[in-house]
PALUMSE-32371 format. One record per residue (C-alpha): residue number from 1; x, y, z. Coordinates in nm, 4 decimals, decimal comma. Layout:
BEGIN
- n	c1	c2	c3
- NUM	X	Y	Z
...
//
This chain:
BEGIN
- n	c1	c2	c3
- 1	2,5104	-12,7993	0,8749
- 2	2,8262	-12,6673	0,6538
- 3	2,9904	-12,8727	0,3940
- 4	3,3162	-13,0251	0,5457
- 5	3,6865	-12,9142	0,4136
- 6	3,7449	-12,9204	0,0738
- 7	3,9995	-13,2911	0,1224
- 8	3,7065	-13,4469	0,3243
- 9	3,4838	-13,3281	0,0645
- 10	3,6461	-13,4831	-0,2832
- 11	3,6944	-13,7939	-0,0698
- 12	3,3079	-13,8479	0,0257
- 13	3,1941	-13,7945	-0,3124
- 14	3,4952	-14,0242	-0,4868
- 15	3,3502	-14,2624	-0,2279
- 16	3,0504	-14,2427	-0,4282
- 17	3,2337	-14,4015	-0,7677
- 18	3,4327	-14,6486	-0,5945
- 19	3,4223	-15,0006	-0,4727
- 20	3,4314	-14,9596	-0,1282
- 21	3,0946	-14,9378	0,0923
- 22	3,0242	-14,6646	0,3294
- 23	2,7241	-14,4450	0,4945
- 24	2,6931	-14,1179	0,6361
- 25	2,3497	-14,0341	0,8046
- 26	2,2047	-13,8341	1,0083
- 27	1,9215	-13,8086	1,2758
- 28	1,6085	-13,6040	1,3484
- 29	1,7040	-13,2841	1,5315
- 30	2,0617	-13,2677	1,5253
- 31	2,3448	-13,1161	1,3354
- 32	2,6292	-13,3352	1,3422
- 33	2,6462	-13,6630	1,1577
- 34	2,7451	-14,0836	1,1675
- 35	3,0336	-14,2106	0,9199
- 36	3,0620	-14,5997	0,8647
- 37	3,3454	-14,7542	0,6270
- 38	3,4191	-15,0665	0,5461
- 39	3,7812	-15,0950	0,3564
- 40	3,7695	-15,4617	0,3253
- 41	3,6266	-15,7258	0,1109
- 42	3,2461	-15,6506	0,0058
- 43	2,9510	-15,5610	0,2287
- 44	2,7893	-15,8747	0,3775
- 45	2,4709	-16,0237	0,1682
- 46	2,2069	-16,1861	0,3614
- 47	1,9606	-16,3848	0,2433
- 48	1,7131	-16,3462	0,4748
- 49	1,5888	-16,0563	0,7614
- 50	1,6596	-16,3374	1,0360
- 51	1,9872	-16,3292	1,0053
- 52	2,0878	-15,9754	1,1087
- 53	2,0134	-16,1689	1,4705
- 54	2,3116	-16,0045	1,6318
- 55	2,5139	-15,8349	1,3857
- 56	2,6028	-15,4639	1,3954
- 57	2,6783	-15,2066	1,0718
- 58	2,4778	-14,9967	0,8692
- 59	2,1608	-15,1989	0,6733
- 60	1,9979	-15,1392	0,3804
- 61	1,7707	-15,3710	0,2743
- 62	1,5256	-15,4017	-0,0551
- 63	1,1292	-15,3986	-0,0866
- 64	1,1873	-15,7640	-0,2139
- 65	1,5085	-15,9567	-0,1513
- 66	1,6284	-16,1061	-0,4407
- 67	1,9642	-16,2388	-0,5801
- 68	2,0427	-15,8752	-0,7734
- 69	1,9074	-15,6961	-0,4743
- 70	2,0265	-15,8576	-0,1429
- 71	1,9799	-15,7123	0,1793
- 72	2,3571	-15,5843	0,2292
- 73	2,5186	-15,4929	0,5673
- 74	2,8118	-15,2633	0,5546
- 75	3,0742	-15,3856	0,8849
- 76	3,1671	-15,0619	1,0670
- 77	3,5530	-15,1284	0,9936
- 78	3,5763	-14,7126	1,0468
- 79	3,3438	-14,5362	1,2658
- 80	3,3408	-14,1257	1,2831
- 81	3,0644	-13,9171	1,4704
- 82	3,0476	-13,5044	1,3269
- 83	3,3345	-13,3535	1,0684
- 84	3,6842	-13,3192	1,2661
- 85	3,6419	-13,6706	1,3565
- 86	3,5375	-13,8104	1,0000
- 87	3,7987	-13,5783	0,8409
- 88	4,0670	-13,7107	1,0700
- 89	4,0001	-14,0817	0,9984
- 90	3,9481	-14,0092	0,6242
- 91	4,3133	-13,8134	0,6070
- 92	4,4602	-14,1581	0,7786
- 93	4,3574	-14,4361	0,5431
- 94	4,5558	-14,6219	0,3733
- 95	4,3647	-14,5997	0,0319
- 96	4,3193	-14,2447	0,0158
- 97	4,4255	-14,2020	-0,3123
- 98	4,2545	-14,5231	-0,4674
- 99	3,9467	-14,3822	-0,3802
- 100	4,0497	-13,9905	-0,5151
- 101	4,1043	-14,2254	-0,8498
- 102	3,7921	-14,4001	-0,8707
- 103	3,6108	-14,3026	-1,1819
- 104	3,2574	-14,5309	-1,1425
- 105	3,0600	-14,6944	-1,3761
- 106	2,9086	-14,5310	-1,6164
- 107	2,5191	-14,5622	-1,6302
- 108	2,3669	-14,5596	-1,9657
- 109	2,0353	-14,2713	-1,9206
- 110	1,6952	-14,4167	-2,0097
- 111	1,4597	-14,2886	-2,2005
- 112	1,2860	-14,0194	-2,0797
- 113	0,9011	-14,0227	-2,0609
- 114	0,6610	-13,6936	-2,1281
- 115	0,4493	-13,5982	-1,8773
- 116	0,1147	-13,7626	-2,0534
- 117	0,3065	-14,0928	-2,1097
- 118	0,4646	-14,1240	-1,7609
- 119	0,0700	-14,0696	-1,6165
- 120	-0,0756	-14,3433	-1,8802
- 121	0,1609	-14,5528	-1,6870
- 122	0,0324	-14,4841	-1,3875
- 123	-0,3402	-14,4411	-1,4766
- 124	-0,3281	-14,8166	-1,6272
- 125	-0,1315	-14,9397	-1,2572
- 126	-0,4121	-14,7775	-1,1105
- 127	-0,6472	-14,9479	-1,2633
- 128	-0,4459	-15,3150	-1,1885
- 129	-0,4876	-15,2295	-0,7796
- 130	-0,8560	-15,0470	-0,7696
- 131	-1,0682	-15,3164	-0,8786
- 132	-0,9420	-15,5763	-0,6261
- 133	-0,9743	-15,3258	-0,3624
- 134	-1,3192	-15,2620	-0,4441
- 135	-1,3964	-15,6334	-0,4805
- 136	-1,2542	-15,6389	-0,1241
- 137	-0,9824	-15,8971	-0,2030
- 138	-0,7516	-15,6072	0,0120
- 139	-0,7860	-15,3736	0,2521
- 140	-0,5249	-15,1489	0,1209
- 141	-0,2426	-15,1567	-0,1736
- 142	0,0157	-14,9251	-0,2154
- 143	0,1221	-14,7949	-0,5619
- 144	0,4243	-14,6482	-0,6183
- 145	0,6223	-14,5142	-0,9342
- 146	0,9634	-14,3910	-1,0140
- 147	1,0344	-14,0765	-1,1760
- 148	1,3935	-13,8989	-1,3323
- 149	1,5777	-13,5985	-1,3084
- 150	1,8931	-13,5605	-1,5535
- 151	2,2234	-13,4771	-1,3891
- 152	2,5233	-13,3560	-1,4972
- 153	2,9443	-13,4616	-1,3717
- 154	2,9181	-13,1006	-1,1605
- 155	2,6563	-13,3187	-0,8736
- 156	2,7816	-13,3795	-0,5512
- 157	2,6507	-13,6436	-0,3562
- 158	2,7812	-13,5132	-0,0580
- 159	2,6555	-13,0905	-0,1270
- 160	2,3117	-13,2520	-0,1996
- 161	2,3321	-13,4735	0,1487
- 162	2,3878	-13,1199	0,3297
- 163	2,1538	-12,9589	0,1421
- 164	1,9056	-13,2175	0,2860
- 165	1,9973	-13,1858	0,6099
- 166	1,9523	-12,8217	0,6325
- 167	1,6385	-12,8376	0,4474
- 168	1,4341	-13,1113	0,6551
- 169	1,5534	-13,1376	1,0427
- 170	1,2882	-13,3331	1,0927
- 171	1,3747	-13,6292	0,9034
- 172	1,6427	-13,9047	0,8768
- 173	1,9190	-13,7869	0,6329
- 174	2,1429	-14,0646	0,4589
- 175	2,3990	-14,0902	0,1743
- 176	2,4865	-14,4683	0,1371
- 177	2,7198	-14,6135	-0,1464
- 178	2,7478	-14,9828	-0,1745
- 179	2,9113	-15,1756	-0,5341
- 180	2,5659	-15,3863	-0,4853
- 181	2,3458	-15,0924	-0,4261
- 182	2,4365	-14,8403	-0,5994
- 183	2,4366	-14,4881	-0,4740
- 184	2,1092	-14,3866	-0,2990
- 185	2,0659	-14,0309	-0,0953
- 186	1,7012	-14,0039	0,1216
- 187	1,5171	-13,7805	0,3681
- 188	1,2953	-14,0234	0,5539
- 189	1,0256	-13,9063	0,8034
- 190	0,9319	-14,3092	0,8983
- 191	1,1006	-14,4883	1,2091
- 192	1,1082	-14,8619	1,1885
- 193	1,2390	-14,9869	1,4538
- 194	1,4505	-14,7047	1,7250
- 195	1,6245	-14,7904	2,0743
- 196	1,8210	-14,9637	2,2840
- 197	1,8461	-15,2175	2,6067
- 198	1,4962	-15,2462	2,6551
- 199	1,3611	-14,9077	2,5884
- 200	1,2367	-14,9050	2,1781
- 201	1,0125	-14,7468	1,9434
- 202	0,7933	-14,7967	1,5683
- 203	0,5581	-14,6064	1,4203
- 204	0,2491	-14,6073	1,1990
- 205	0,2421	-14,3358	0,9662
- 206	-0,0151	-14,2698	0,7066
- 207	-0,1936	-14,0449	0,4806
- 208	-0,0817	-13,7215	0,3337
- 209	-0,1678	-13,3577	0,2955
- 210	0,0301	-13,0687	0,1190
- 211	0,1575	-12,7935	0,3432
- 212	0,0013	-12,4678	0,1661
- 213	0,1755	-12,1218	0,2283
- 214	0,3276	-12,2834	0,5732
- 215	0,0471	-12,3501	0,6936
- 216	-0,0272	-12,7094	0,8657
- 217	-0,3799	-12,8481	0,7769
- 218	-0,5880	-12,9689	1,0314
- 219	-0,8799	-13,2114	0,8785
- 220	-0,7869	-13,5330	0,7596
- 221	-1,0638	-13,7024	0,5249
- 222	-1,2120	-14,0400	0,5942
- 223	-0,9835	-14,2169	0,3311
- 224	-0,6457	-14,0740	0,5432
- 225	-0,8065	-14,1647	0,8656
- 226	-0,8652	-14,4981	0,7687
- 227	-0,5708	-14,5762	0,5857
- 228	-0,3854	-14,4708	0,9107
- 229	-0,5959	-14,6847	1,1212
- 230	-0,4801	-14,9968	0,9007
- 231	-0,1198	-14,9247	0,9483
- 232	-0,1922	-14,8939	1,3258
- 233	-0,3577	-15,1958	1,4168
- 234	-0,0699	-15,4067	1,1969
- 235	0,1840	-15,2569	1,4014
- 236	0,0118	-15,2976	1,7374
- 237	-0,0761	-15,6635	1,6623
- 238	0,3195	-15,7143	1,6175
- 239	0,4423	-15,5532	1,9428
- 240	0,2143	-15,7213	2,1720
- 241	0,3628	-16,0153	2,0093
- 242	0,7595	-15,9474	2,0799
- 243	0,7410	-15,6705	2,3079
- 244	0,5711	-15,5705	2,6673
- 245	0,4639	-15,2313	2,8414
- 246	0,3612	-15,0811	2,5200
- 247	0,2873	-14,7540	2,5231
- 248	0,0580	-14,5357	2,2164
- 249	0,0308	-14,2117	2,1750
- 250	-0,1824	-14,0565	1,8579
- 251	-0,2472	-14,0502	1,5550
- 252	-0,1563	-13,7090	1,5707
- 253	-0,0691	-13,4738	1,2571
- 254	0,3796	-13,5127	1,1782
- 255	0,5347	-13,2742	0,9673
- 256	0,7972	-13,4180	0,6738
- 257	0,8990	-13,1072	0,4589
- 258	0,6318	-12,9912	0,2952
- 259	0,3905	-13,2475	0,3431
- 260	0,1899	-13,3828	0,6948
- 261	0,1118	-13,7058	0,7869
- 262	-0,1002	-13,8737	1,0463
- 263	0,0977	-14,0581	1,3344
- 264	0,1255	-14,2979	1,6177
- 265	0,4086	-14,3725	1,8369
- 266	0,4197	-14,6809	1,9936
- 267	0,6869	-14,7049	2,2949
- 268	0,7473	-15,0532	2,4108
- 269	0,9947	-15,2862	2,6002
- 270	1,2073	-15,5891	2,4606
- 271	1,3293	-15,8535	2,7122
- 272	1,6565	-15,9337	2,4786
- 273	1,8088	-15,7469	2,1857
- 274	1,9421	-16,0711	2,0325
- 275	1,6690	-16,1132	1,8264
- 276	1,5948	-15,7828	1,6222
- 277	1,6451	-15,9736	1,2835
- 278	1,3145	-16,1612	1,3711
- 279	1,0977	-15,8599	1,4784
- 280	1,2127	-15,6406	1,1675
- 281	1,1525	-15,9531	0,9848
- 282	0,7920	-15,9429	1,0543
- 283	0,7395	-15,5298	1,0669
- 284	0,8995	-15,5203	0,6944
- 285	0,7325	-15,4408	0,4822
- 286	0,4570	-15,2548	0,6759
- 287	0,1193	-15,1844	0,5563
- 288	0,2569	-14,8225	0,4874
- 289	0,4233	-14,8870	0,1879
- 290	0,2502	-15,2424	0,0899
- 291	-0,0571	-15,3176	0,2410
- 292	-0,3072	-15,5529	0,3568
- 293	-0,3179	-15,8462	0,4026
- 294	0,0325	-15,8245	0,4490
- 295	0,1550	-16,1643	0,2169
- 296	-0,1099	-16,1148	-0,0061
- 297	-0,0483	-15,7357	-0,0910
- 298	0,3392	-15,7770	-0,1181
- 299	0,3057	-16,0826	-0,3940
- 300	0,0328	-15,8711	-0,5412
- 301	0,2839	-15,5245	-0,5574
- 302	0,5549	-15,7257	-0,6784
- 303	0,3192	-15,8626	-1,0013
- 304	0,1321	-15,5811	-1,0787
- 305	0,2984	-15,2526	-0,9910
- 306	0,5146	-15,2715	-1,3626
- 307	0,8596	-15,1733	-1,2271
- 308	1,1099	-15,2999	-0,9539
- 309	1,1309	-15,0918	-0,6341
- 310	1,4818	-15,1931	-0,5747
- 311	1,5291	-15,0471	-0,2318
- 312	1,2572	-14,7778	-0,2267
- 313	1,0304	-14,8655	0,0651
- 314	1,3080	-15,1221	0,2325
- 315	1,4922	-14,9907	0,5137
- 316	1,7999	-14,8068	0,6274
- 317	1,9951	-14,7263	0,9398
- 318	2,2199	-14,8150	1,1757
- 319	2,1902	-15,1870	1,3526
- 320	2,3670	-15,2969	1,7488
- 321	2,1639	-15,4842	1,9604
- 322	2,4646	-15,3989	2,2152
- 323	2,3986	-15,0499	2,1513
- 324	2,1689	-14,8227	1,9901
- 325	1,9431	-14,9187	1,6541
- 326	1,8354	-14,6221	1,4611
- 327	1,6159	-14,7827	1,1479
- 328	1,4119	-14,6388	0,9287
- 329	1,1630	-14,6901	0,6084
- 330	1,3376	-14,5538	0,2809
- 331	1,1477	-14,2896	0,1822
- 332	1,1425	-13,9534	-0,0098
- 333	1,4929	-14,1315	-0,1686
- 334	1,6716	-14,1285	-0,4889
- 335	1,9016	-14,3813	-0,6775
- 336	2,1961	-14,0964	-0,7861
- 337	2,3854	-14,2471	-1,1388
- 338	2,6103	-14,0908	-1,3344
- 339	2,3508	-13,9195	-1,5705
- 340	2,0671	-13,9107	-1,3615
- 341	1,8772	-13,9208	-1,0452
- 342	1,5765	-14,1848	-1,0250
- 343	1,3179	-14,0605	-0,7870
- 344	1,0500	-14,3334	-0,5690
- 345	0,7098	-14,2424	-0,4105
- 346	0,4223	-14,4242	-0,3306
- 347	0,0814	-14,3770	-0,1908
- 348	-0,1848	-14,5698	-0,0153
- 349	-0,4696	-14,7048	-0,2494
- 350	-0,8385	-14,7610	-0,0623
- 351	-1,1622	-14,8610	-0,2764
- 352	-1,2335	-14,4820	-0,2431
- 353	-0,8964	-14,3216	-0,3972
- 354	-0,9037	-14,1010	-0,7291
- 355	-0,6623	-14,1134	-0,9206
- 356	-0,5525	-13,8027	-1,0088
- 357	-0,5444	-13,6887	-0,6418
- 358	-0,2901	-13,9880	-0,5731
- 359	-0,0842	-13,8746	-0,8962
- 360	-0,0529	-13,5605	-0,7532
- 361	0,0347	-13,7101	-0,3563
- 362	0,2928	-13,9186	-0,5093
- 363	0,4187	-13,5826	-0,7328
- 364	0,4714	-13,3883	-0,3943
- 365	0,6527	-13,6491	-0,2247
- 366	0,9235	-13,6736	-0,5097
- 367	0,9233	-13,2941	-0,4222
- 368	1,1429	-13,3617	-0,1286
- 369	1,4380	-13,4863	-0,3282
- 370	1,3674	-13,2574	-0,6588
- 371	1,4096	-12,9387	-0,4105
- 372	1,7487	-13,0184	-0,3066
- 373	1,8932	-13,1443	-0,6555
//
């Protein structure tokens, strides 16, 4: 993919600073990509997963809904598919030049960690989710942390988007700008919910191995195969529940940049689209980035993992029960501020995890967005 014209270019990355809400994304496999605006009033809040029952935009919801950290939908007030058509309805609006003047807020840096003191952190979270794991209060916990990479006013949003997609085909691309959100930019190998009429599609996907020297490795250890497993049988349990005809295929090895991943596909039928809010309601989060038991692990997370995910590990994507759904889990992402990048990743945490190998898993996932910045 090439970087748009220069006018089309400014604009996207003004849209960044200003207080209008917008998304560009794009899927597995392709080169050309989605543009949604909205250029009136603010992006809907919901309070609750239920109620995106029938609407259409572009989603992006939180780990944990809260009052600072709603669930927001953008309304697709402009739609453009691939650059001539996103240029031309960019060079026609109306407020053009209120968003070429739109000089964000500025975002105060925080202070920045060493090395040794940003693992303490994690060491001591560690700690917090092994020993009810081995005292078999859970099955599995995830544990995540944040990381940050300084920036300077020469980023583009939109050169770092294109970057991405040129970098990892595979994966979901997104750039999404909301006054609520924030400005967050991810690569996301993880399907949440995909399809349309009756034909749809979820995933599990679980455990992690580097890529070394390009090549793919082949044995999975017991602690991957198992975590995987988990992830499966959630997601299975929940299909047979809404949908019919369910087809699975895997867990086979996935490729996401430099980094594989065990996977199943589950292919399945829905008798009415009019109810999507309730299914995602009760596949978010899944087991891949919380855990098991499902309540019990969330609560647990939200106590004891010492920071607030924000949207890491919520989910992104295009919503029309009239039309195609393309959601995913927000992964490999980044929160982009005016003086800094904050990285997410997050790992699955068995009774038989070390914790230096999962410091390092959750060090090559932030790879992903550290590559292209």
């Amino acid at each position: 993919m090439k970087l748009p014209e220069q006018y089309t270019h400014r604009l996207i990355d003004a849209l960044t600073r200003s207080s209008f809400s917008f998304a560009l994304y794009r899927l597995p496999w392709t080169d050309e990509c989605y543009f949604i605006l909205q250029t009136t009033g603010e992006a809907d809040k919901l309070n609750d997963i239920s109620e995106l029952n029938g609407r259409k935009g572009f989603i992006m919801a939180p780990f944990q809904q809260t009052e600072e950290h709603p669930l927001v939908l953008i309304r697709p007030e402009v739609t453009a598919y691939d650059w001539p058509e996103i240029t031309q309805a960019l060079t026609s609006l109306e407020c053009a030049d209120e968003i070429l003047a739109s000089k964000g807020a500025h975002t105060e840096a925080l202070p920045t960690l060493n090395e040794q003191e940003r693992y303490d952190r994690y060491y001591a979270a560690f700690r917090r989710f092994i020993e009810p794991l081995e005292k078999k209060k859970f099955q599995k916990l995830v544990l995540s942390r944040p990381a940050f990479c300084p920036t300077d006013d020469t980023l583009s949003p939109l050169e770092i988007f294109v970057k991405a997609c040129n970098a990892y085909p595979r994966m979901m691309i997104y750039l999404c700008h909301t006054p609520t959100t924030g400005t967050w930019l991810g690569s996301t190998p993880e399907i949440l919910l995909s399809g349309q009429a009756q034909s749809w599609k979820t995933v599990a996907l679980a455990g992690t191995l580097p890529i070394e020297n390009d090549v793919e490795p082949t044995e999975w250890s017991a602690k991957n195969q198992q975590e995987q497993a988990l992830v499966a049988e959630y997601v299975r349990k929940i299909i047979k529940k809404h949908g019919r005809k369910m087809i699975e295929k895997g867990p086979y090895t996935a490729r996401a940049g430099q980094l594989v991943h065990l996977k199943t596909d589950f292919l399945f039928q829905l008798k009415e689209t009019d109810y999507l809010g309730d299914l995602l309601k009760e596949l978010h989060p899944t087991p891949a980035v919380c855990g098991l038991p499902k309540e019990e692990a969330y609560q647990f997370i939200i106590e004891n993992e010492g920071y607030d995910r924000r949207y890491y590990s919520g989910f992104i994507g295009w919503m029309d029960p009239d039309g195609q759904t393309d959601l995913y889990v927000n992964l490999r992402c980044m929160e982009i501020r005016s003086s800094q990048a904050k990285l997410y990743a997050g790992g699955g945490i068995l009774p038989s995890s070390e914790v230096r190998s999962e410091w390092e898993e959750t060090g090559e996932k932030m790879k992903t967005m550290r590559n292209i910045l």
